[in-house]
N, C-alpha and C positions, 0 to 999 in steps of 0.2 A: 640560396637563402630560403628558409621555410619561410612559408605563407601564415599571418595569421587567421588563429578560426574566425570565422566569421558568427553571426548571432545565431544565426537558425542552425550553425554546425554545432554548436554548443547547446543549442535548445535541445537536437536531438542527438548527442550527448548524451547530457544531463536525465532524458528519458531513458538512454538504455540501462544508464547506469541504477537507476531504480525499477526497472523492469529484469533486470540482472542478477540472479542468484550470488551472493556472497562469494569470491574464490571462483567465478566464472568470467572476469575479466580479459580473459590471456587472449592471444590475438589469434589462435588457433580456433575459437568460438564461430560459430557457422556468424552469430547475428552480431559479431562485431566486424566478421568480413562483409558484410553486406552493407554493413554502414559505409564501412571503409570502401567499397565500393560505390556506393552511392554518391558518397562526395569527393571519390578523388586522391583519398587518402591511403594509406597504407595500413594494413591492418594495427602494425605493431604500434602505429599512430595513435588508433581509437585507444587500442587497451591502456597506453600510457592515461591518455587522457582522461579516462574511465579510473585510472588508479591516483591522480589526482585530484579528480574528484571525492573519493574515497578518503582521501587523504583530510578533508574539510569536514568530514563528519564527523559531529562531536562523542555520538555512539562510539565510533573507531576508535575514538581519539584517546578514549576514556580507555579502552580494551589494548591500549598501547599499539594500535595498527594505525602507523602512518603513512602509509601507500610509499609513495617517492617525495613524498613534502618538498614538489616543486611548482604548485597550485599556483595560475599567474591571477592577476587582480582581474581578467576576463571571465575566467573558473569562479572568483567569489562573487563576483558580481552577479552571472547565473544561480550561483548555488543561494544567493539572498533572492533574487527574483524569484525560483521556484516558490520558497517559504515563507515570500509577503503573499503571493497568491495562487496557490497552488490551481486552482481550477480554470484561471486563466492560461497558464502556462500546460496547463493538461491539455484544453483543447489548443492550443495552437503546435502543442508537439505531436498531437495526434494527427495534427490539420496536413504538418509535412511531412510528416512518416506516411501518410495517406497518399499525398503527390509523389515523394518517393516510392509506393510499389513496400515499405516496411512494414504494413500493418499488419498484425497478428489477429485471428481473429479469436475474440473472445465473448463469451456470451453475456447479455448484459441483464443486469438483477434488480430487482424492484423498481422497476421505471419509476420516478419519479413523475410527478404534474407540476407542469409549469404556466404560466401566466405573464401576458405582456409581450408574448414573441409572437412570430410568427410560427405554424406547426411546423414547416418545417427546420427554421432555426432551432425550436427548442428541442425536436426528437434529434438535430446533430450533436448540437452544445453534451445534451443526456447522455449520450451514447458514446462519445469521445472522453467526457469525465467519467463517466462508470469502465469505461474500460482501462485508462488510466489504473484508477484508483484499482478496481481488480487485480490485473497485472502487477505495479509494485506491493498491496498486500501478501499478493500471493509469494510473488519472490522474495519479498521481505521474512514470511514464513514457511521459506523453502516447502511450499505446498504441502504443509504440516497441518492438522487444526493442531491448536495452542493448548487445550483443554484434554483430548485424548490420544491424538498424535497420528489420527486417520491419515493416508495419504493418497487417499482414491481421491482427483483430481474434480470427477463427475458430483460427490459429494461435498464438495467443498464453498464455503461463502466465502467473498470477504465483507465482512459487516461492519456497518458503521457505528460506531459509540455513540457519537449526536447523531438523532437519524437526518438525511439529507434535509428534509424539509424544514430545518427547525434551526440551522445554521449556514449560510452559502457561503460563509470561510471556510467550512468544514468538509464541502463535498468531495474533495479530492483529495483533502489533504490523509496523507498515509497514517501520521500521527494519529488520527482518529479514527482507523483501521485496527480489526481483528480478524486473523483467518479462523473462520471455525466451523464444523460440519452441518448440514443442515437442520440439525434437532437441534445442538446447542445454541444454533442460531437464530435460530425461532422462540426459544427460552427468552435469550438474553434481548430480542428486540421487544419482547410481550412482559418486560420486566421482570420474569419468575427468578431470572441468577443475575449477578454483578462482581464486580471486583472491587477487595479493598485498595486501600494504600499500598499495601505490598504485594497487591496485583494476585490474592489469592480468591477462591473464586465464595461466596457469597449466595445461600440458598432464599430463596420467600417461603414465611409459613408455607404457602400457597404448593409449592412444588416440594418443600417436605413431607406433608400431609400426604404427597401422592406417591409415598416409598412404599404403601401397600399391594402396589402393584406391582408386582416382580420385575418387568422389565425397566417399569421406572427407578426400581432403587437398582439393577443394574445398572442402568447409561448412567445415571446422575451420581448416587450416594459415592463411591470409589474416591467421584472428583472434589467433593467440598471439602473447603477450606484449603485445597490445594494449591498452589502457584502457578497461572499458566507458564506453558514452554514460550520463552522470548524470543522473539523476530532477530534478527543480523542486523534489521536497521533499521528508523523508526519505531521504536517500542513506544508504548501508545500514552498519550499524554495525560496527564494526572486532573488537570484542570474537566477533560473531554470525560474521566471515568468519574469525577466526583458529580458531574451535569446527570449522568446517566444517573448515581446509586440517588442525587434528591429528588429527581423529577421523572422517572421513567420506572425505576427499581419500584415492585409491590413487596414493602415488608413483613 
């Protein structure tokens, strides 16, 4: 008789599966064998599980991919825990992927400052959300920027639409992720570009003025009014880009 998952099996699950490039699910994956070693399991295990997961995403769902639509009420219960609190669920799947010997190392961006902890709870808490969130932006955007479609890994952000400090429902969560390289990222965190409604991208006087520079109206002018390239999964939430165009965007 199979065993069922247990929570922390599911937690970290649920992490690879957002750390997971789209169509890398199959159990032939170096980092789904390793799960699958980790706990016990069989590889062909994790990927099922990874593909019911998939299966609850309402991205997929919409795009007509319903993995094996045989997600048990354990699967949705995680896949609602991730999305009431993404950044609690970051650090605690970071917390056993670290006990297990799973952690990927990845480098961490804009420290944030925090307040009311101890230094060193708050440099783990930081570092375990920032890698989180890196890691499924990046997979989310098959380590694409969204804007020009760079794919040097060394250049790449994942940037936050609300910046960390300014919302702590928002620090992990992926929805309020964009992969983008590091000039656009620095545009868009210093308010000079934004996206509409239909997620096309949105210049300030401020950076159109500065098309007299050559290089500037190369990197930039090509891309306005463009659409960025969409993520596999989490494409970024309307409510997080409308926060950015009235309160961070310089028109």
């Amino acid at each position: 008789m199979a065993r069922n998952w247990t929570r922390d099996e599911l937690i970290l699950a649920m992490s690879l599966y957002c750390r997971l490039p789209f169509g890398k699910f199959h159990q032939r994956n170096s980092e789904v064998i390793q799960l699958a070693e980790c706990i016990g399991r069989s590889s062909s295990s994790v990927a099922m599980k990874l593909s019911n997961l998939a299966s609850l995403d309402p991205y997929h769902q919409q795009r007509g991919v319903k993995g094996l639509s045989s997600a048990s009420n354990a699967d949705r219960s995680i896949w609602q825990e991730f999305h009431a609190d993404w950044e609690g669920l970051a650090n605690e799947s970071q917390r056993l992927e670290q006990e297990m010997n799973l952690q990927q190392d990845e480098p961490v961006e804009k420290r944030p400052q925090f307040e009311g902890e101890t230094e060193s709870t708050r440099v783990t808490k930081v570092r375990r959300a920032q890698r989180f969130f890196r890691s499924t932006v990046m997979a989310s955007y098959e380590e694409r920027c969204c804007v020009t479609g760079i794919q040097n890994k060394e250049l790449l952000i994942a940037s936050h639409i609300i910046p960390w400090s300014d919302d702590p429902t928002k620090r992990a969560d992926p929805h309020n992720g964009l992969c983008l390289n590091a000039l656009h990222d620095k545009a868009f965190d210093r308010g000079l570009i934004t996206l509409d409604e239909k997620f096309r991208l949105i210049y300030s006087q401020q950076l159109r003025e500065s098309y007299s520079v050559e290089a500037m109206s190369r990197f930039f002018k090509p891309h306005e009014g463009q659409p960025i390239q969409f993520p596999t999964r989490f494409r970024p939430d309307q409510e997080c880009l409308q926060r950015h165009r009235e309160h961070i965007f310089l028109t």
